[in-house]
N, CA, C and O atoms as CSV, one atom per row, in Angstrom:
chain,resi,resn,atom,element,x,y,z
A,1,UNK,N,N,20.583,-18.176,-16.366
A,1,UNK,CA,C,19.757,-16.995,-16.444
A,1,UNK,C,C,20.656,-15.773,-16.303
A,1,UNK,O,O,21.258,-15.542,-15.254
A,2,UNK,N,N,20.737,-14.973,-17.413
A,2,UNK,CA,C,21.466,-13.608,-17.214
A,2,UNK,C,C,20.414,-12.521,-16.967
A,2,UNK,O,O,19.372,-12.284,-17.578
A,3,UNK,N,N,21.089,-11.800,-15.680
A,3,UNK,CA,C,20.435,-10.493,-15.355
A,3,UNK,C,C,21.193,-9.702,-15.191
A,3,UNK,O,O,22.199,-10.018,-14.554
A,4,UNK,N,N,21.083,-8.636,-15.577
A,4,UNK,CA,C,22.062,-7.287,-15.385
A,4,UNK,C,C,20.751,-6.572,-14.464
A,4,UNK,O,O,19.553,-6.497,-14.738
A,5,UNK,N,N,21.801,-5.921,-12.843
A,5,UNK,CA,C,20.872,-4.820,-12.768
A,5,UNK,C,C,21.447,-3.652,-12.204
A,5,UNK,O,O,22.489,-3.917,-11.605
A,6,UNK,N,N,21.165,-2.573,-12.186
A,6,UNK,CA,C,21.119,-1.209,-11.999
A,6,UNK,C,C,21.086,-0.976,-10.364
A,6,UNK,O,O,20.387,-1.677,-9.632
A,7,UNK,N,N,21.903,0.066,-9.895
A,7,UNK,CA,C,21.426,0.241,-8.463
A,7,UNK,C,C,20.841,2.256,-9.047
A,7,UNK,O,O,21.692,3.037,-9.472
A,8,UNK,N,N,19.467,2.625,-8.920
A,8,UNK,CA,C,19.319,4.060,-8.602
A,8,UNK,C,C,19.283,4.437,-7.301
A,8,UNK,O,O,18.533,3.986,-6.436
A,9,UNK,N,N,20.454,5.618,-7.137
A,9,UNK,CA,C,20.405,6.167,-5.749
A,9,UNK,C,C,19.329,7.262,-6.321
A,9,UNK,O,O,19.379,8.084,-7.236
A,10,UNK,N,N,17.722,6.666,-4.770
A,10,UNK,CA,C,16.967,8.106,-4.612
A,10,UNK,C,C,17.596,9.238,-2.913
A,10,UNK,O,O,17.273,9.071,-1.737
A,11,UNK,N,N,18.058,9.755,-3.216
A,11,UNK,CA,C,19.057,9.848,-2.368
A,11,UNK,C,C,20.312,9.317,-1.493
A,11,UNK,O,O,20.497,8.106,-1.620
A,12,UNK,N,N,20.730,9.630,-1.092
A,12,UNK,CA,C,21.922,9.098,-0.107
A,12,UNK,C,C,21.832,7.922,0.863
A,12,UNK,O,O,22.652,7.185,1.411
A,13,UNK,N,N,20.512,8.042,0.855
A,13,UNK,CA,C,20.216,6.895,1.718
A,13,UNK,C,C,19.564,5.544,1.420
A,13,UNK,O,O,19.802,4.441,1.912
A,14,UNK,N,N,18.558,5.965,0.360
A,14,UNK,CA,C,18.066,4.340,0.191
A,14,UNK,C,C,18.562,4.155,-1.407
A,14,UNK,O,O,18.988,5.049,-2.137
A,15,UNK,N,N,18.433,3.139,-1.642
A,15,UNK,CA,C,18.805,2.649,-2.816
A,15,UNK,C,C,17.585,1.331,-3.716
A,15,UNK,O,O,17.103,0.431,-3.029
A,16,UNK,N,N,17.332,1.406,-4.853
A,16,UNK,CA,C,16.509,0.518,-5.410
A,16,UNK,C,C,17.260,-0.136,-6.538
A,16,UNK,O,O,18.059,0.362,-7.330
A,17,UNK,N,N,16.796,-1.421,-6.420
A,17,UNK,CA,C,17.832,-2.516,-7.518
A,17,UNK,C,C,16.829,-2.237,-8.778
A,17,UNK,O,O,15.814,-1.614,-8.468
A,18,UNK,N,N,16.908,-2.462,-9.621
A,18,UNK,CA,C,16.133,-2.914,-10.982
A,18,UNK,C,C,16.708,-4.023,-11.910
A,18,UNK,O,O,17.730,-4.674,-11.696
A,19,UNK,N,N,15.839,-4.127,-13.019
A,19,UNK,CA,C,16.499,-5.090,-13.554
A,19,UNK,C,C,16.523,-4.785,-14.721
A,19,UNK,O,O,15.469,-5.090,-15.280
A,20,UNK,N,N,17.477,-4.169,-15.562
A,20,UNK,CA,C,17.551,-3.742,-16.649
A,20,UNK,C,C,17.596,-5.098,-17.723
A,20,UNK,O,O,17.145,-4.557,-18.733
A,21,UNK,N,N,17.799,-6.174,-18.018
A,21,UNK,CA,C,17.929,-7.155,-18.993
A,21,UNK,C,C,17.773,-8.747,-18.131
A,21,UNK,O,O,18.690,-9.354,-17.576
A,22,UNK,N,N,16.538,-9.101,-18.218
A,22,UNK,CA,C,16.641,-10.565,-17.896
A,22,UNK,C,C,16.605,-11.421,-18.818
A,22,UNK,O,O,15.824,-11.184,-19.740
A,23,UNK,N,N,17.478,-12.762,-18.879
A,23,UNK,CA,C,17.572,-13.903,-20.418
A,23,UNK,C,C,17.459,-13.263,-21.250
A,23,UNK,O,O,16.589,-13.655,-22.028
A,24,UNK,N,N,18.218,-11.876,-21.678
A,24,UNK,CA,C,18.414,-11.575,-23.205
A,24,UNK,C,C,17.121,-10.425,-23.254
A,24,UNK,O,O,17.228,-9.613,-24.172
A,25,UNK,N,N,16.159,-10.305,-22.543
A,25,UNK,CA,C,15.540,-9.473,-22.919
A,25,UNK,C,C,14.889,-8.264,-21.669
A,25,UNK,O,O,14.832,-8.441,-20.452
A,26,UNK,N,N,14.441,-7.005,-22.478
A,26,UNK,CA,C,14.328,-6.112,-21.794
A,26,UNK,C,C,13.119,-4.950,-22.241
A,26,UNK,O,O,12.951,-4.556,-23.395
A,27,UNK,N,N,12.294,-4.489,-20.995
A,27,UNK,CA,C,11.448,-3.921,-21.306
A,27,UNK,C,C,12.006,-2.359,-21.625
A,27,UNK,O,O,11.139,-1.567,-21.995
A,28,UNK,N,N,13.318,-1.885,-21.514
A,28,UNK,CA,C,14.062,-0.919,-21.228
A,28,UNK,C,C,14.014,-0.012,-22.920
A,28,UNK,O,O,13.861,-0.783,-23.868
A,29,UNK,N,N,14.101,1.076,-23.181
A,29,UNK,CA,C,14.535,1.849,-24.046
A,29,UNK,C,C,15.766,3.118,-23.667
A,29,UNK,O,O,15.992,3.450,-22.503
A,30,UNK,N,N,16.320,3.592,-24.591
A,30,UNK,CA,C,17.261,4.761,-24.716
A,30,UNK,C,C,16.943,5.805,-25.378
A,30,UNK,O,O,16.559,5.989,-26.533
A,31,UNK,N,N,17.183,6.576,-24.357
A,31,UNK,CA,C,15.988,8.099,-24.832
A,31,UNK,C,C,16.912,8.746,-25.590
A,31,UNK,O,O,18.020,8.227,-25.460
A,32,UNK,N,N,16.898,9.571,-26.247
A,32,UNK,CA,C,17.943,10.794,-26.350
A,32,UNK,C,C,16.974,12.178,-26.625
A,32,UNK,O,O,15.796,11.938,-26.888
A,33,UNK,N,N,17.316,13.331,-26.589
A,33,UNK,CA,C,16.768,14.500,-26.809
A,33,UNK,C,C,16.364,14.417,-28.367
A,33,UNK,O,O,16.990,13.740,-29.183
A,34,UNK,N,N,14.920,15.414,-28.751
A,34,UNK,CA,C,14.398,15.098,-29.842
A,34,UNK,C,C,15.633,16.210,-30.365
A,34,UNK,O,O,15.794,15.841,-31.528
A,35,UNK,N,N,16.237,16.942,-30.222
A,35,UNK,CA,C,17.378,17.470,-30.826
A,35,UNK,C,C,18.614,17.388,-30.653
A,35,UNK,O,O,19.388,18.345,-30.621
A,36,UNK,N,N,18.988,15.845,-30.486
A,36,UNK,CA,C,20.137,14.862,-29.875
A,36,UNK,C,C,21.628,15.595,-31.039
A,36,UNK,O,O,21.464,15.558,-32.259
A,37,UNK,N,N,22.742,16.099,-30.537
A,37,UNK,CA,C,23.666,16.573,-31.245
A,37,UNK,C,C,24.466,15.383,-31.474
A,37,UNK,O,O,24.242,14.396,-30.774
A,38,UNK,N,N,25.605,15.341,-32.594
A,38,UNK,CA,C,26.073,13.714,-33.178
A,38,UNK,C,C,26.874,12.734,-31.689
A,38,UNK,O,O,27.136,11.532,-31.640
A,39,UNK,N,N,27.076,13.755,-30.685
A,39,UNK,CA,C,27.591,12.888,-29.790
A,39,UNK,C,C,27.175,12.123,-28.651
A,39,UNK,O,O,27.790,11.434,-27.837
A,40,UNK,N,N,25.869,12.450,-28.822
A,40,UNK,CA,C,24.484,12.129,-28.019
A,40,UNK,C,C,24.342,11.147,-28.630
A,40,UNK,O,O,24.464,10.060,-28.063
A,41,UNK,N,N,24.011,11.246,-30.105
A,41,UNK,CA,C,23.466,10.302,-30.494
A,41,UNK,C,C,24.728,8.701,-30.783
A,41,UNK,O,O,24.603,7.481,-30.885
A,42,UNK,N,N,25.852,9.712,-30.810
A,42,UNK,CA,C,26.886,8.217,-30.399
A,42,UNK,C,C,26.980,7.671,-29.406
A,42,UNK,O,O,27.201,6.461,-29.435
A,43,UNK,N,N,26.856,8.322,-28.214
A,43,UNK,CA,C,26.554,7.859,-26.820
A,43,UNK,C,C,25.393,6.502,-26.742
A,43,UNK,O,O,25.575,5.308,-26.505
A,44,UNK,N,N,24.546,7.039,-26.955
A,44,UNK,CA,C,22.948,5.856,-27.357
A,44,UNK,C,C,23.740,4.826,-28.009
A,44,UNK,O,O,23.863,3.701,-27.525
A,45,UNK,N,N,24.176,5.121,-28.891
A,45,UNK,CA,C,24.821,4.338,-30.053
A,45,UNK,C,C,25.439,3.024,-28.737
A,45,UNK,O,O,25.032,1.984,-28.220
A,46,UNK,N,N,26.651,3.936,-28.689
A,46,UNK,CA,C,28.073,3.269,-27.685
A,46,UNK,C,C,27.060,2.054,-26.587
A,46,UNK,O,O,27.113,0.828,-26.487
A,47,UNK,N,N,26.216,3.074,-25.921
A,47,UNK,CA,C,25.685,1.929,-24.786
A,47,UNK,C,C,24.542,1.083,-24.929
A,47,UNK,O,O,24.064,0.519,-23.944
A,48,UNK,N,N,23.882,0.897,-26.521
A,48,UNK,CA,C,22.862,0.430,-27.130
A,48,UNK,C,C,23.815,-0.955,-27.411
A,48,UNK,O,O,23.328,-2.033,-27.068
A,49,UNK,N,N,25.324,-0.933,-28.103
A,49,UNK,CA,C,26.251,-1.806,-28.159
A,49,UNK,C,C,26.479,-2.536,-26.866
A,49,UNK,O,O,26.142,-3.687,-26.590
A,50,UNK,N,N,26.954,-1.879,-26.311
A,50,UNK,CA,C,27.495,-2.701,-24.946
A,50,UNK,C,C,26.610,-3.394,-24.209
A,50,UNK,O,O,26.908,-4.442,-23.636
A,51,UNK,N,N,25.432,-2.844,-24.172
A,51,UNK,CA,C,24.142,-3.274,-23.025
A,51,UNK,C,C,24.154,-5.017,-24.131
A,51,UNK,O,O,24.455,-6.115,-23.663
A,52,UNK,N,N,23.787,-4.778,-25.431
A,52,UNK,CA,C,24.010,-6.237,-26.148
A,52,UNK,C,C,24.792,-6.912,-26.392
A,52,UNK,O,O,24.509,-8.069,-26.706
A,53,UNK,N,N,26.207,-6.437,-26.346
A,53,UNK,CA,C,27.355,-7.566,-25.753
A,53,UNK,C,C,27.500,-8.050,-24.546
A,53,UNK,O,O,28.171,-9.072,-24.399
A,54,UNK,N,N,26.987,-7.505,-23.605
A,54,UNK,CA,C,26.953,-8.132,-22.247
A,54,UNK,C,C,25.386,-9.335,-21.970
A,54,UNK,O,O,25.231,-10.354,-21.297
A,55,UNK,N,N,24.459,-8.510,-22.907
A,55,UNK,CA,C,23.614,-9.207,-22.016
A,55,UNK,C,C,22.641,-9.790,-23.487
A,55,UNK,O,O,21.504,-10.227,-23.309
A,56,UNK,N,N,22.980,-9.753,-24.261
A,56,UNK,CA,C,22.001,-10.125,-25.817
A,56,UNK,C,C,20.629,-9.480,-26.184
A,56,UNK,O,O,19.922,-9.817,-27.133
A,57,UNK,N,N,20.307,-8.272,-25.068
A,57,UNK,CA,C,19.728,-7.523,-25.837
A,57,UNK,C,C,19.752,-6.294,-26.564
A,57,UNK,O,O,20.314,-5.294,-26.117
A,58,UNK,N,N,19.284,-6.319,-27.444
A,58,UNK,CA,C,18.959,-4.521,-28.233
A,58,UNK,C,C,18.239,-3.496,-27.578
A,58,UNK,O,O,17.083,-3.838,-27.826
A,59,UNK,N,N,18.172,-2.570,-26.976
A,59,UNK,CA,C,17.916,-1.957,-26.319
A,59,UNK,C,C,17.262,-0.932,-27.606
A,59,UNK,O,O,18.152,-0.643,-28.406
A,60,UNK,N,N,16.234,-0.479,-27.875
A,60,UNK,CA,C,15.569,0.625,-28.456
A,60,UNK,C,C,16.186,1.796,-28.842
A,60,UNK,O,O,17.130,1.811,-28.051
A,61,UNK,N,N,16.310,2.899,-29.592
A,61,UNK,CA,C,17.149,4.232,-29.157
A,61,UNK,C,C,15.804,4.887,-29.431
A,61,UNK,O,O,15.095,4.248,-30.208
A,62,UNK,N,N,15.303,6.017,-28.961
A,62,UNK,CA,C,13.981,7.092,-29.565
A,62,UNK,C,C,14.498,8.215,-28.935
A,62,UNK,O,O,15.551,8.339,-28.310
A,63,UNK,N,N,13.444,9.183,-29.229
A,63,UNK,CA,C,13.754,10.339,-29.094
A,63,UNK,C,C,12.818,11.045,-28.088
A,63,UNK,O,O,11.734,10.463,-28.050
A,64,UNK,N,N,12.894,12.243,-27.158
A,64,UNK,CA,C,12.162,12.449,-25.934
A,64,UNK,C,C,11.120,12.444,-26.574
A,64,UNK,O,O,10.309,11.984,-25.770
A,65,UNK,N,N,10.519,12.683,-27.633
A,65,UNK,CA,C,9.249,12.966,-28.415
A,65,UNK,C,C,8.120,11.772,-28.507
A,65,UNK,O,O,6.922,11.999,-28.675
A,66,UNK,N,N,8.559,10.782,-28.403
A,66,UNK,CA,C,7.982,9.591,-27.921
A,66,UNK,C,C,7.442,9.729,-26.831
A,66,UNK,O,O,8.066,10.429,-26.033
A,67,UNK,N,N,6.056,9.117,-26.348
A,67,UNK,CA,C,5.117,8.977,-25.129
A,67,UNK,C,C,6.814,8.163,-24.314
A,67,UNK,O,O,7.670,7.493,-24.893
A,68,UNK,N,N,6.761,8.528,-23.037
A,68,UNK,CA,C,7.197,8.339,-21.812
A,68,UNK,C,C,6.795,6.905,-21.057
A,68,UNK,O,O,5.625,6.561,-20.887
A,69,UNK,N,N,7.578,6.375,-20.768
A,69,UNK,CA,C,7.418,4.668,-20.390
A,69,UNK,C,C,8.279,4.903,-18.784
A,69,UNK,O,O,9.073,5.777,-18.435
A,70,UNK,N,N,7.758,3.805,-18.104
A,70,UNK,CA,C,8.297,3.832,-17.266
A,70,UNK,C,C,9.607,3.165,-17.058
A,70,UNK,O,O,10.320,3.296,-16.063
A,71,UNK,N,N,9.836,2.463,-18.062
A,71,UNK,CA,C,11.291,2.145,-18.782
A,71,UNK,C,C,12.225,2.656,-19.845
A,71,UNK,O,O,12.345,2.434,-21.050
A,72,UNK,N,N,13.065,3.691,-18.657
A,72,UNK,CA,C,13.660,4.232,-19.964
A,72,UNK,C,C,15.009,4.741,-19.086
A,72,UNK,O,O,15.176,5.046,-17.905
A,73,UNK,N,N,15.876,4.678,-20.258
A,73,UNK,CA,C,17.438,4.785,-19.793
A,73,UNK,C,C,17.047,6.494,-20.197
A,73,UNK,O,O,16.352,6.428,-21.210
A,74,UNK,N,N,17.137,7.223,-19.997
A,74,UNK,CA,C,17.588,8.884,-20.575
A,74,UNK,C,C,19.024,9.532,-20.671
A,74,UNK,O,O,19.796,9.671,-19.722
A,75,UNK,N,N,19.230,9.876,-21.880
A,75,UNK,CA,C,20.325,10.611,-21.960
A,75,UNK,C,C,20.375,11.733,-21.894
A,75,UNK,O,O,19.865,12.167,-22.927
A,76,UNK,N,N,20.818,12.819,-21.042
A,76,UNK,CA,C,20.600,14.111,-21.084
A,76,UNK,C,C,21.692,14.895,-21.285
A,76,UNK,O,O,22.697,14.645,-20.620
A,77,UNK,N,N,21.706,15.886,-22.147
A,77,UNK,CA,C,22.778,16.626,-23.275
A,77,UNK,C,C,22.546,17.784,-22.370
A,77,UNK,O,O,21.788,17.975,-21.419
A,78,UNK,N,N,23.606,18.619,-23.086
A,78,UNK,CA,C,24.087,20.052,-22.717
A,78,UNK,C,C,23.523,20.837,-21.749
A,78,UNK,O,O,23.972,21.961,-21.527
C-alpha cells in the first residue's frame, strides 16, 4: 500500500498529517490562478509529474475559477 502524506503546520504548534495519494489514487487537485503566468503553469506542470512518479497518480491541474473542494493543492503566484 503506497501513501504519501503531507504534514500542514496550523501554526507552530500543532500539526495535521493528511493523506495526499493512497494505492495510486487521490481525491487531491492543483489549483493555479485563473490568470496563471507560463511559470505557474509549469510549476502545476513540474509537481503534477512528480506527485505521479512517486506515487501513480495524476493529480488534476484547474484553475481558481473552478468551485473550491476541500482537496486542493493551491498554487499561489506573484
Amino acid at each position: 500500500m503506497m501513501c504519501i502524506a503531507l504534514l500542514l503546520l496550523a501554526g507552530a504548534v500543532s500539526a495535521q498529517a493528511i493523506t495526499l495519494v493512497e494505492n495510486g489514487q487521490s481525491r487531491y487537485r492543483i489549483v493555479i490562478p485563473a490568470n496563471a503566468i507560463a511559470s505557474e503553469r509549469y510549476a502545476a506542470e513540474e509537481l503534477q509529474r512528480y506527485i505521479e512518479k512517486i506515487s501513480g497518480a495524476k493529480l488534476p491541474i484547474v484553475t481558481a475559477t473552478d468551485k473550491p473542494t476541500d482537496y486542493e493543492i493551491r498554487l499561489a503566484g506573484r
